[in-house]
N, CA and C atoms as a LAMMPS dump frame, in Angstrom:
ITEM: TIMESTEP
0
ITEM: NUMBER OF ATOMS
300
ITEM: BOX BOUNDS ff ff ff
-5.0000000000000000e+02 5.0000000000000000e+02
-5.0000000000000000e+02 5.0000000000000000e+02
-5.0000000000000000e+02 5.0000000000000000e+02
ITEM: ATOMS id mol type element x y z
1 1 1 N -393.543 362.547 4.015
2 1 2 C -394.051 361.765 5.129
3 1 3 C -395.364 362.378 5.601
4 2 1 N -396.407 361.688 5.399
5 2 2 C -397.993 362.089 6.106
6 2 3 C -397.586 361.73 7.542
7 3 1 N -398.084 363.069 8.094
8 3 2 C -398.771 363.175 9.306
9 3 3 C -400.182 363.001 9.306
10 4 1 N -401.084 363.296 9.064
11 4 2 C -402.592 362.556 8.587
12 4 3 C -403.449 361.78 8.294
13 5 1 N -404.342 361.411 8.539
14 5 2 C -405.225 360.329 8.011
15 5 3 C -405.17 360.466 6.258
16 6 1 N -405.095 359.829 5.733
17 6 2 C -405.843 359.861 4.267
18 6 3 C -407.272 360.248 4.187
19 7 1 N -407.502 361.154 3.193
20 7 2 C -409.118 361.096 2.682
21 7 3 C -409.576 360.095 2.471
22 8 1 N -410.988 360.009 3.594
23 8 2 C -411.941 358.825 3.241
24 8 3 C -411.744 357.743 3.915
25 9 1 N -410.306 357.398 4.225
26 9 2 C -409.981 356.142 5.171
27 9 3 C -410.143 356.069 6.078
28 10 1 N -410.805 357.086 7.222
29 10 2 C -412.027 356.458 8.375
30 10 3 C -413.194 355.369 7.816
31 11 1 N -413.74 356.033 6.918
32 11 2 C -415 355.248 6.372
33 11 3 C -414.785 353.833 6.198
34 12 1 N -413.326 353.527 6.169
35 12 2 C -413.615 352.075 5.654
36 12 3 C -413.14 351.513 6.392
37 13 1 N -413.878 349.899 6.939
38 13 2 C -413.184 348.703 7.558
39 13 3 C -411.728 348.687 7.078
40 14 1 N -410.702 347.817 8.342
41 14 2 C -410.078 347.626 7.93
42 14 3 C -409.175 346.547 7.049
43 15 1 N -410.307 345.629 6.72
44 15 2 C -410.075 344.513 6.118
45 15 3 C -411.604 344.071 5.779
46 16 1 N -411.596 343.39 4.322
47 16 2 C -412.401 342.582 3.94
48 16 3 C -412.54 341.529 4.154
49 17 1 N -412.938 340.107 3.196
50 17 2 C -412.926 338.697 2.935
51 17 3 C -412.295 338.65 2.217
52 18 1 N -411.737 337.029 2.377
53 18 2 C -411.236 336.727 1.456
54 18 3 C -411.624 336.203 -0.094
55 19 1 N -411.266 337.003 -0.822
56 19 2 C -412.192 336.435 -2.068
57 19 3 C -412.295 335.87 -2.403
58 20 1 N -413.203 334.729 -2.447
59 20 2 C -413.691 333.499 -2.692
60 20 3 C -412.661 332.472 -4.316
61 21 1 N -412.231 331.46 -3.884
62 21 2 C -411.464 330.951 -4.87
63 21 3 C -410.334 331.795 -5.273
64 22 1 N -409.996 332.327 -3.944
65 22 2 C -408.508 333.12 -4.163
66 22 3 C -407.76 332.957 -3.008
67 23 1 N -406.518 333.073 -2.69
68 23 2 C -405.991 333.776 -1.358
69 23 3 C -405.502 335.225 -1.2
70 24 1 N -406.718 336.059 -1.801
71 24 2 C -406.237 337.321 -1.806
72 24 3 C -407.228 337.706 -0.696
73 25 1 N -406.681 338.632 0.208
74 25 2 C -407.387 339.269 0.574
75 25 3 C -407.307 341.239 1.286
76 26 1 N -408.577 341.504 0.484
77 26 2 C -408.144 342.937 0.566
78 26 3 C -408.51 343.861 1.729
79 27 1 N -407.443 344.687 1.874
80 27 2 C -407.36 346.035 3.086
81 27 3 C -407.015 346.864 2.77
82 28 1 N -407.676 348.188 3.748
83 28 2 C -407.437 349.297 3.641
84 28 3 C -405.341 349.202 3.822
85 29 1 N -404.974 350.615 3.168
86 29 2 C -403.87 351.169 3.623
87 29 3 C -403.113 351.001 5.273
88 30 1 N -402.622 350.291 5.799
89 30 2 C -402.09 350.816 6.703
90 30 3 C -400.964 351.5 7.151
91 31 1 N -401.295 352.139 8.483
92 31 2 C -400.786 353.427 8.478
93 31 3 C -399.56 353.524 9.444
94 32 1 N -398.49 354.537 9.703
95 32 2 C -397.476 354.565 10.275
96 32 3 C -398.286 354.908 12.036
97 33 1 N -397.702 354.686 13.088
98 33 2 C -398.225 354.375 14.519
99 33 3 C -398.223 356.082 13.931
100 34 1 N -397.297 356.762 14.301
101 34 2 C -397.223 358.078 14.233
102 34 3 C -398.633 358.808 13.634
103 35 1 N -399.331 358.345 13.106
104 35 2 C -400.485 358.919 12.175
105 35 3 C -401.605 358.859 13.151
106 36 1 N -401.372 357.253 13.761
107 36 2 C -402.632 356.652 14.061
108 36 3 C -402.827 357.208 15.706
109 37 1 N -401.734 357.85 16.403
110 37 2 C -401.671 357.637 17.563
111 37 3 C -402.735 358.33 18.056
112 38 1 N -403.384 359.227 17.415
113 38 2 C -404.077 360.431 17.815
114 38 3 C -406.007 359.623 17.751
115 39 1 N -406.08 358.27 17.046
116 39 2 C -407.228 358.243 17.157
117 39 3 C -407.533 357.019 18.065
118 40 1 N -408.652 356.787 17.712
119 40 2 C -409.363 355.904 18.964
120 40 3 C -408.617 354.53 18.604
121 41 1 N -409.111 353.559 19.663
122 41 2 C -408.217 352.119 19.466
123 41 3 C -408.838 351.371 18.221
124 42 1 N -409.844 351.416 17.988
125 42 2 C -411.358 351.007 16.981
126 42 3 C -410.982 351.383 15.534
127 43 1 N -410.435 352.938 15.549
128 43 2 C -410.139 353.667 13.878
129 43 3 C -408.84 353.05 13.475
130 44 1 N -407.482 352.807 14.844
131 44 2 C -406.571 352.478 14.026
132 44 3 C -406.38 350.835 13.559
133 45 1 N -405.038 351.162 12.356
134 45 2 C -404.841 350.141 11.574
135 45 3 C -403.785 350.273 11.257
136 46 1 N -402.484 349.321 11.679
137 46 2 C -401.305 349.242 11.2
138 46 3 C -400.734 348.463 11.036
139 47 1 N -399.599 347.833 10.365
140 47 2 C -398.646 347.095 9.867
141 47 3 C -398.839 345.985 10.845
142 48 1 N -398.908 346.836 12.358
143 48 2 C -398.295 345.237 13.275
144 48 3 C -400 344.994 13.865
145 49 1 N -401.374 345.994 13.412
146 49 2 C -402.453 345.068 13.797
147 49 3 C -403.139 344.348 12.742
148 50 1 N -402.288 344.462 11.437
149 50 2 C -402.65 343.986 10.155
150 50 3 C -402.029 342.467 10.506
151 51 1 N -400.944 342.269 10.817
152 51 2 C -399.997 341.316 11.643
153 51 3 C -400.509 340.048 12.173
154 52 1 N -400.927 340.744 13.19
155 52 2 C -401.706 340.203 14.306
156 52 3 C -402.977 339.325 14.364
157 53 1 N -403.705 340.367 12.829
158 53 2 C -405.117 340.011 12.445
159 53 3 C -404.786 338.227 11.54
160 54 1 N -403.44 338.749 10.831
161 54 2 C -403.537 338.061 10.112
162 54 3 C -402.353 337.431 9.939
163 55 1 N -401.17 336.46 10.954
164 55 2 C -400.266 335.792 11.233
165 55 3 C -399.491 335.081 10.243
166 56 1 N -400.518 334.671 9.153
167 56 2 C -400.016 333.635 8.105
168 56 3 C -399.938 334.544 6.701
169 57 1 N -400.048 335.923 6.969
170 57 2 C -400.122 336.746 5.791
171 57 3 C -398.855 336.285 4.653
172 58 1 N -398.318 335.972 4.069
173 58 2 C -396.963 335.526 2.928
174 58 3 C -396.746 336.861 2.068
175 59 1 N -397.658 337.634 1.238
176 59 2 C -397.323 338.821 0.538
177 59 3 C -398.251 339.954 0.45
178 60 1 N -397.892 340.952 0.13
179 60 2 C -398.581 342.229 0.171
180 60 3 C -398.74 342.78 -1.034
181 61 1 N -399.313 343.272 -1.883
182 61 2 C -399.304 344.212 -2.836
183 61 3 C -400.052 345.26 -2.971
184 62 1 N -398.942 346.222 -2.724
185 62 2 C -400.042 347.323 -2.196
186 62 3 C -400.168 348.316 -3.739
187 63 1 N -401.273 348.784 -3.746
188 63 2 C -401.796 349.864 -5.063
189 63 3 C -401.941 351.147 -4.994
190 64 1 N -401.238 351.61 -3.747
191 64 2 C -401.423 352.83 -3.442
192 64 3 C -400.361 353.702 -4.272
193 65 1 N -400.728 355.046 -4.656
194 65 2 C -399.484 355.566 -5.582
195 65 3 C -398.56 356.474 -4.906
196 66 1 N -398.242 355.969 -3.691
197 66 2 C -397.296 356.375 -2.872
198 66 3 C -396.819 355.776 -1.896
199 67 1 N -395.805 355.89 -0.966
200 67 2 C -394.947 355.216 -0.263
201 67 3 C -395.191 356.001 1.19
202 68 1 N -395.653 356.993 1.25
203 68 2 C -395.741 357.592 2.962
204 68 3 C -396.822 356.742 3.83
205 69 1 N -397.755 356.122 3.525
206 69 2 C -398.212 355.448 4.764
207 69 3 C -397.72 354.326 5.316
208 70 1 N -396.772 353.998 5.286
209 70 2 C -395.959 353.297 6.034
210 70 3 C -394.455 352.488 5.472
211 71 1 N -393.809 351.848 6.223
212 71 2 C -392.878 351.73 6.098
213 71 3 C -393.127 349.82 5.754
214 72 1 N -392.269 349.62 4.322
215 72 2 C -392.402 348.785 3.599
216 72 3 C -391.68 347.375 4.852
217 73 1 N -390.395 347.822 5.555
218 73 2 C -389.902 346.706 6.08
219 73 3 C -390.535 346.036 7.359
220 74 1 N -391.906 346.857 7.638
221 74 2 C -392.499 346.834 8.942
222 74 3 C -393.223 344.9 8.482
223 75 1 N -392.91 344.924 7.138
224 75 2 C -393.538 343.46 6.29
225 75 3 C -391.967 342.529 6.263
226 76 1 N -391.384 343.047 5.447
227 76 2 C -390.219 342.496 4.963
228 76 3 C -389.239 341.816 6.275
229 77 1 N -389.289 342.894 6.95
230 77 2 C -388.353 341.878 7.955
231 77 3 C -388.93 340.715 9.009
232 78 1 N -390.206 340.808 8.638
233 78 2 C -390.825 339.615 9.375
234 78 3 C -391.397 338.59 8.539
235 79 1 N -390.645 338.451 6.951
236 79 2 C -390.482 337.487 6.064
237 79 3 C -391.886 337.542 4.701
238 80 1 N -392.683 338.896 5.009
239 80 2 C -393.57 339.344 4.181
240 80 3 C -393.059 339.845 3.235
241 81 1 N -393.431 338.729 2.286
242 81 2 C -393.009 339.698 0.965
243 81 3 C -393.856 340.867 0.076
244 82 1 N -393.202 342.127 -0.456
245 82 2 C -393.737 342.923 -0.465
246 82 3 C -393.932 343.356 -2.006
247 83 1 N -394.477 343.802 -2.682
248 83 2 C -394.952 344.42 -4
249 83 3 C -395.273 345.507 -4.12
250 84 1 N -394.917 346.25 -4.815
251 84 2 C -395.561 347.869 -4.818
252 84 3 C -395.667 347.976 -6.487
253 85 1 N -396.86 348.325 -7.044
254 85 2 C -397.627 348.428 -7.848
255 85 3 C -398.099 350.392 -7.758
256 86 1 N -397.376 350.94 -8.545
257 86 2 C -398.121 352.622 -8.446
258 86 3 C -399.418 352.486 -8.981
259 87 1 N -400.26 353.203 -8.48
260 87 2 C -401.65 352.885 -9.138
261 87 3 C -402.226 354.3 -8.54
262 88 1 N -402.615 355.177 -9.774
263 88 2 C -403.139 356.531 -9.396
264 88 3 C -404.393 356.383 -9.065
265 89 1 N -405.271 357.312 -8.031
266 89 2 C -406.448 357.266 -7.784
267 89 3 C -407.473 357.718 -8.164
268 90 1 N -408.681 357.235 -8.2
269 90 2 C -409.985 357.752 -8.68
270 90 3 C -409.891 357.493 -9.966
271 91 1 N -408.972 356.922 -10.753
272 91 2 C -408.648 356.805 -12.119
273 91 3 C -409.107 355.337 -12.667
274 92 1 N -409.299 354.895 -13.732
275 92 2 C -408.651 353.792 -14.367
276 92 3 C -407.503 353.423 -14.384
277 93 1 N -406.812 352.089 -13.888
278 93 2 C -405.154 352.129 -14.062
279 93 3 C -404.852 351.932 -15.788
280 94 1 N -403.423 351.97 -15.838
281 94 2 C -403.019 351.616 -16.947
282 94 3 C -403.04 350.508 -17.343
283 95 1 N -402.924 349.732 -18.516
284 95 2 C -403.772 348.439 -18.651
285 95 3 C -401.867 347.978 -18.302
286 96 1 N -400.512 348.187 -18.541
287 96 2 C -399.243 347.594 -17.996
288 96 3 C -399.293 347.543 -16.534
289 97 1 N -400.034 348.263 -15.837
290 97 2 C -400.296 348.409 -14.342
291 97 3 C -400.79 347.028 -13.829
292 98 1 N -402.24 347.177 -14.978
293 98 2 C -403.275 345.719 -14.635
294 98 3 C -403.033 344.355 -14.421
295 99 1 N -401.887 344.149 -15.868
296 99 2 C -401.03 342.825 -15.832
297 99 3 C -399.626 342.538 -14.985
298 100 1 N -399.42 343.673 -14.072
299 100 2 C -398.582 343.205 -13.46
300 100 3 C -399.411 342.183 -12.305
């Protein structure tokens, strides 16, 4: 369980656009309240302001190659369906990774 910010994840917005001729749209990691409590209202980003931002969200797939920044049902029990895809960082994924 992180207590911490992730490396680098100040730097980034917490959400993009949506990519054009898709309904995907991509975001940073969000994070457990516990992580976030310590920073300003502006830096944080979590499950329920990912939520909020985005009401009609249907699924998630997250690429992170771990499970500590937050808790998967903070989606699931409010009818978000969820995907978890391991995907190591700074790397190339595996091309069985790609086609999932």
């Amino acid at each position: 369980m992180t207590k911490s910010v992730p490396d680098r994840w100040l730097e980034y917005k917490p959400y993009g656009e949506v990519i054009k001729g898709t309904k995907i749209l991509p975001f940073k990691v969000p994070l457990k309240e516990a992580v976030v409590n310590n920073l300003t209202p502006e830096q944080r980003f979590t499950a329920t302001i990912l939520l909020q931002a985005f009401p009609r969200l249907k699924c998630i797939v997250d690429l992170t190659n771990t499970e500590r920044y937050y808790d998967k049902k903070e989606f699931t029990n409010v009818g978000v369906k969820h995907e978890k895809i391991m995907i190591p960082g700074k790397r190339v994924p595996p091309q069985n990774s790609v086609m999932k």
